[in-house]
C-alpha positions as CSV (number, residue, x, y, z in Angstrom):
1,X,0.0,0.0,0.0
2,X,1.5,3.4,-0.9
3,X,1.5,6.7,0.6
4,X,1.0,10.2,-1.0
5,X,3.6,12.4,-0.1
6,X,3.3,15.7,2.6
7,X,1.0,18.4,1.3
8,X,2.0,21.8,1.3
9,X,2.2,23.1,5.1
10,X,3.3,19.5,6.3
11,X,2.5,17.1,9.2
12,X,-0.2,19.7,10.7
13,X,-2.3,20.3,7.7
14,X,-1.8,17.0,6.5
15,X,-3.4,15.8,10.1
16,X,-6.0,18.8,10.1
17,X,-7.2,17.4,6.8
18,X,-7.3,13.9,8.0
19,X,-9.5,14.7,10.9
20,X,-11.7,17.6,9.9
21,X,-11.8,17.3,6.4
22,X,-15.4,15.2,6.6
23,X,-16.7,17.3,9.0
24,X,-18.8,20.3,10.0
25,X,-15.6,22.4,10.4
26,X,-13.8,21.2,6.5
27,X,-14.4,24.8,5.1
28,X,-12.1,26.1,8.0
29,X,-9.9,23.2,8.3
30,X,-9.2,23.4,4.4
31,X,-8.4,27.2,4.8
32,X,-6.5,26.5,8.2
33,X,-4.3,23.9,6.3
34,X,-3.6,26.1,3.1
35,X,-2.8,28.9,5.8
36,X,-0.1,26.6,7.2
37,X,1.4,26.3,4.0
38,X,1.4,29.2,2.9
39,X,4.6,31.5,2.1
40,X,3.8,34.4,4.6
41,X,3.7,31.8,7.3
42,X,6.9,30.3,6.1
43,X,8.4,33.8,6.2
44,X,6.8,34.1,10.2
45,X,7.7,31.0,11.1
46,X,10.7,30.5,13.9
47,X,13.1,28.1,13.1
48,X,12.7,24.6,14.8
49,X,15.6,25.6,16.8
50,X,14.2,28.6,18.4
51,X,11.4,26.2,19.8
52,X,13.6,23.3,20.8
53,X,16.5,25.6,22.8
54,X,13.5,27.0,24.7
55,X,12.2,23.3,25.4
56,X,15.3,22.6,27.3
57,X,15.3,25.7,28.7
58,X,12.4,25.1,30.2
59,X,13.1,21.1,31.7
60,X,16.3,22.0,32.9
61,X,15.2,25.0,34.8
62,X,15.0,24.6,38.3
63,X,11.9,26.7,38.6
64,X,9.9,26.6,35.4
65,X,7.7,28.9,34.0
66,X,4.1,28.0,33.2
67,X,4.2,29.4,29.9
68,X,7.2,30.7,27.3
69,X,6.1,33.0,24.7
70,X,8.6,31.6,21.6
71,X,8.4,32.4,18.2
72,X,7.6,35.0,15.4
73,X,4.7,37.0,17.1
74,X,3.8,35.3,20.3
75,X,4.2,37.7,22.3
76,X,1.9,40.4,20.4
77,X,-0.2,37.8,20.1
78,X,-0.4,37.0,24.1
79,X,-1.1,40.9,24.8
80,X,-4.0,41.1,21.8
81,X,-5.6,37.5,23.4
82,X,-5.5,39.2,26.9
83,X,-7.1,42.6,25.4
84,X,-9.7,42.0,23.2
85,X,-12.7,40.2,23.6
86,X,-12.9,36.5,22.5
87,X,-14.8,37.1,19.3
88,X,-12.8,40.7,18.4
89,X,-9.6,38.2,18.7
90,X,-11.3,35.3,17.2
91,X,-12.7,37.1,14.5
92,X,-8.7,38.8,13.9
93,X,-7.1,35.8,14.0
94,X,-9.1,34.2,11.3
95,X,-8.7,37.5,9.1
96,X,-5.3,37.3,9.9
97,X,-4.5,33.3,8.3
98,X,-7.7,33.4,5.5
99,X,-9.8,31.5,7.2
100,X,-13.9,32.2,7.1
101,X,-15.6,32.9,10.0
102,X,-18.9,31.5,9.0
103,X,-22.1,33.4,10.4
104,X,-24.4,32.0,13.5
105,X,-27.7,31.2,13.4
């Protein structure tokens, strides 16, 4: 049995796809995954590095934090979560990586 190889934006859109793609949420999941692989998130991205160095920061401190803010725009991203209200944040973020919003009803 073959595979197909890695779509564009990798092991997390590949594994958004495989478990939202048949489901309520595959409009948004299909946008969240072409957002993933998209080349203004490769150019945000952190290196895998960046991530890792702060992940042994953080089990060989004697004291650990709860939370490290790593990464292209975390820490903006903390102060607009704490901010604005959940759907002025919700409602930026999706603008933000493409995604639709959908309407309630």
């Amino acid at each position: 049995m073959g595979t197909s190889g890695p779509c564009r934006g990798g092991i997390a859109a590949d594994n958004l796809r495989k478990t939202s793609g048949d489901t309520a949420y595959a409009v948004q999941a299909e946008a969240m995954a072409e957002a993933l692989g998209s080349e203004s998130t490769a150019r945000r991205s952190s290196p895998p590095s960046v991530i890792a160095d702060t992940v042994a920061k953080a089990v060989t401190a004697r004291r650990p934090r709860t939370r490290y803010a790593v990464g292209f725009g975390a820490r903006p991203l903390i102060f607009l979560r704490r901010a604005l209200p959940d759907r002025a944040y919700d409602a930026l973020v999706a603008r933000a990586m493409g995604t639709p919003t959908g309407a309630r009803r």
